[in-house]
Backbone bond lengths (Angstrom), bond angles and torsions (degrees), N, CA, C in turn:
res aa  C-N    CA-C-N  psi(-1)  N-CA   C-N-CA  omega(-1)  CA-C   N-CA-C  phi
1 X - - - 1.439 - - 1.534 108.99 -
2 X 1.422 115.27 122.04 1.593 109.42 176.91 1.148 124.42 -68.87
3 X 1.646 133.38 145.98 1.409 109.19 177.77 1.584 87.55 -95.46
4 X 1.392 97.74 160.39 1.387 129.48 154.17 1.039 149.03 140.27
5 X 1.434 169.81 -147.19 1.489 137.67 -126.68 1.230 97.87 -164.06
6 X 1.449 112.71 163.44 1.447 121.99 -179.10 1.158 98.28 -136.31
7 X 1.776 110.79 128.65 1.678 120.31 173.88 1.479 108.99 -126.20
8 X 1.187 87.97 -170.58 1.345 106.12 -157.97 1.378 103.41 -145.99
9 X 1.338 98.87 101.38 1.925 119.90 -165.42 1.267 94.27 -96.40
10 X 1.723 91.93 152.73 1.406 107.40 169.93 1.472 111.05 51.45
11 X 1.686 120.57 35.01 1.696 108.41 -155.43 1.874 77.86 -117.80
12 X 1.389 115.22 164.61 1.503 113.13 -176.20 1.812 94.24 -113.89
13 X 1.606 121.24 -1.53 1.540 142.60 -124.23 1.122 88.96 176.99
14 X 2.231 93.46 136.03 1.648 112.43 152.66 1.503 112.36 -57.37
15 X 1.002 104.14 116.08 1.747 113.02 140.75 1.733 97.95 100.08
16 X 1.285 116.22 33.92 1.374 112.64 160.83 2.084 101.75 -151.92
17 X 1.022 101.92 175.55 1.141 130.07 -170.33 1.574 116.52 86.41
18 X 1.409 134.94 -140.76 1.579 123.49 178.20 1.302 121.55 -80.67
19 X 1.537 121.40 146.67 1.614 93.14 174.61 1.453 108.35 -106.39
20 X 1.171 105.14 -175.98 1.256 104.34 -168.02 1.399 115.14 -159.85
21 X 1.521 122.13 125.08 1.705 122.97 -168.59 1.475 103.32 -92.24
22 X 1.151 132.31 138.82 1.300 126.57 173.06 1.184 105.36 -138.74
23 X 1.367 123.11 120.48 1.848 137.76 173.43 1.151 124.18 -109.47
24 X 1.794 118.26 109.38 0.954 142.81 -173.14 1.594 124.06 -58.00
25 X 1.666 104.66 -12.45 2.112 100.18 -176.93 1.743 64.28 -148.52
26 X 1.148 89.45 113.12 1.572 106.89 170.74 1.677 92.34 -109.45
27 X 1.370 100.81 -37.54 1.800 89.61 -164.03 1.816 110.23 -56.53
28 X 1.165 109.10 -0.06 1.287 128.89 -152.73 1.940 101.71 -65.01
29 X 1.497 94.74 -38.80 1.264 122.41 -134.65 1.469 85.40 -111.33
30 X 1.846 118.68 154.01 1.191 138.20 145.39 1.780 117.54 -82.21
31 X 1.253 109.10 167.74 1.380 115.54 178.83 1.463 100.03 -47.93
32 X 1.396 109.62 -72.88 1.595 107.97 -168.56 1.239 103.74 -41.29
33 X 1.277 121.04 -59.55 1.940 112.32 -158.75 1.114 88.53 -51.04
34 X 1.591 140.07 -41.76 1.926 116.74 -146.46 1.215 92.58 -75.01
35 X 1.264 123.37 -45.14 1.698 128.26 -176.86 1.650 112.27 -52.65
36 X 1.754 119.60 -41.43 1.162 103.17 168.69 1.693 125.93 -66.74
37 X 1.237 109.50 -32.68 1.606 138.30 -179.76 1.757 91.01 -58.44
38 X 1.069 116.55 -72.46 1.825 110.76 -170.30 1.394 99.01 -51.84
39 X 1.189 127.86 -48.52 1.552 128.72 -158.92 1.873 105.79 -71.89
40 X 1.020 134.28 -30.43 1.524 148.05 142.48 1.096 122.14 -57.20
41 X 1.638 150.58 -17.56 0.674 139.48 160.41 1.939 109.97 -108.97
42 X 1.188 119.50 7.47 1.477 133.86 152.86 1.049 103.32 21.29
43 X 1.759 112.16 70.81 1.614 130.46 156.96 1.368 103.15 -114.22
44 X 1.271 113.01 165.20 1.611 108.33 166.47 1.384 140.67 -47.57
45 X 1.575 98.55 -46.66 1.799 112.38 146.89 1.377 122.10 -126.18
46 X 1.466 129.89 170.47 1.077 135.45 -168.05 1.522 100.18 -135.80
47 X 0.859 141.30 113.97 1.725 135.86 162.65 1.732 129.46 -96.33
48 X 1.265 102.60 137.96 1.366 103.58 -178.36 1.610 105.64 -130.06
49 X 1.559 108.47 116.25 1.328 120.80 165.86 1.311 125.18 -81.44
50 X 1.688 120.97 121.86 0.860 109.50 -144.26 1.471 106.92 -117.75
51 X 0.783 120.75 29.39 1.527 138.44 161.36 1.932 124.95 -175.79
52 X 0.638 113.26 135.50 1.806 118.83 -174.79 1.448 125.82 -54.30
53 X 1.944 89.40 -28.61 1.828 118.26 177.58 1.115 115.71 -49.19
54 X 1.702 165.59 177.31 1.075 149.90 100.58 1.612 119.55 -72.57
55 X 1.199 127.65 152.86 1.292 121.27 -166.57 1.879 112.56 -163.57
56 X 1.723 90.09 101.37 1.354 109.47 177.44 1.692 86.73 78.17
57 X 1.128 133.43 47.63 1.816 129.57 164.92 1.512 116.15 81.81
58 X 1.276 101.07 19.11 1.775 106.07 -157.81 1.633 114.60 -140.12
59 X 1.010 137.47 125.29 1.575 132.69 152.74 1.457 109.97 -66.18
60 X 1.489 114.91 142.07 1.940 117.08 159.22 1.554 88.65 -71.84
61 X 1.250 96.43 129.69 2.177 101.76 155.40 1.505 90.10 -144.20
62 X 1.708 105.29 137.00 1.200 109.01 175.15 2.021 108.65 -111.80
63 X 0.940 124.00 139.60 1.612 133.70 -174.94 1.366 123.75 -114.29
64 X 1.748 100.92 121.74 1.363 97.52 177.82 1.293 104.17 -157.64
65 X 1.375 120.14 154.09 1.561 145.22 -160.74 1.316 86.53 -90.51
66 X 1.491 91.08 167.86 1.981 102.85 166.68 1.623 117.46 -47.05
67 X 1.512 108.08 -35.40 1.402 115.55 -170.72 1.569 115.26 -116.70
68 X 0.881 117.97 -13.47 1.584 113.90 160.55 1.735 120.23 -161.72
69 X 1.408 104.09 152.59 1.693 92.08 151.62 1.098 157.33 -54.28
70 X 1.177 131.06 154.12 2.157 118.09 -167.82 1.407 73.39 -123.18
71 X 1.500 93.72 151.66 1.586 118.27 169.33 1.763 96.58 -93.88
72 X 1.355 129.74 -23.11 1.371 137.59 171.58 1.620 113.41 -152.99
73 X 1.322 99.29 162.38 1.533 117.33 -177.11 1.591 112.21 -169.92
74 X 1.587 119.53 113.73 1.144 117.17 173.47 1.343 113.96 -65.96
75 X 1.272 130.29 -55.03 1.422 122.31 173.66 1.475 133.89 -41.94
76 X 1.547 103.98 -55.00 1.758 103.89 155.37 1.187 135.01 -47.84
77 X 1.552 123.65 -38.51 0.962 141.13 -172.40 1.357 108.02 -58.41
78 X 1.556 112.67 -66.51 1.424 136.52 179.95 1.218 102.55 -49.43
79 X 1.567 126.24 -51.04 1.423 117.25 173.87 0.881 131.38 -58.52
80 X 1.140 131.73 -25.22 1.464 142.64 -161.28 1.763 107.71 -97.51
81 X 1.601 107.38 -31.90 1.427 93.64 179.53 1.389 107.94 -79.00
């Protein structure tokens, strides 16, 4: 079971503005699973952090929609940090 959280970006208020999936052991996971995992939780993006480390000022998070991966996304991004 993955851990992780559902927000609410860009929201000023519970339960409006974007949502947003964020998964805490991404490394956990293969491509397909994240792709099945985004597509089940059927938000605009889904994020998976992929290690806890920071490295050179940065987390790996990888992003993907129900139907494919983004090489970038301001909204995920922002959510996720």
């Amino acid at each position: 079971m993955p851990k992780f959280y559902i927000l609410d970006v860009f929201a000023e208020k519970r339960y409006a503005g974007n949502q947003l999936a964020v998964v805490r052991d991404g490394q956990r996971y293969g491509d397909d699973e994240m792709q099945k995992i985004a597509r089940e939780f059927n938000f605009s993006e889904t994020t998976f952090i992929l290690s806890e480390n920071e490295t050179d000022g940065a987390y790996e998070v990888r992003i993907f929609t129900p139907e494919r991966e983004l090489p970038f996304a301001g909204h995920p991004t922002l959510g996720t940090a």
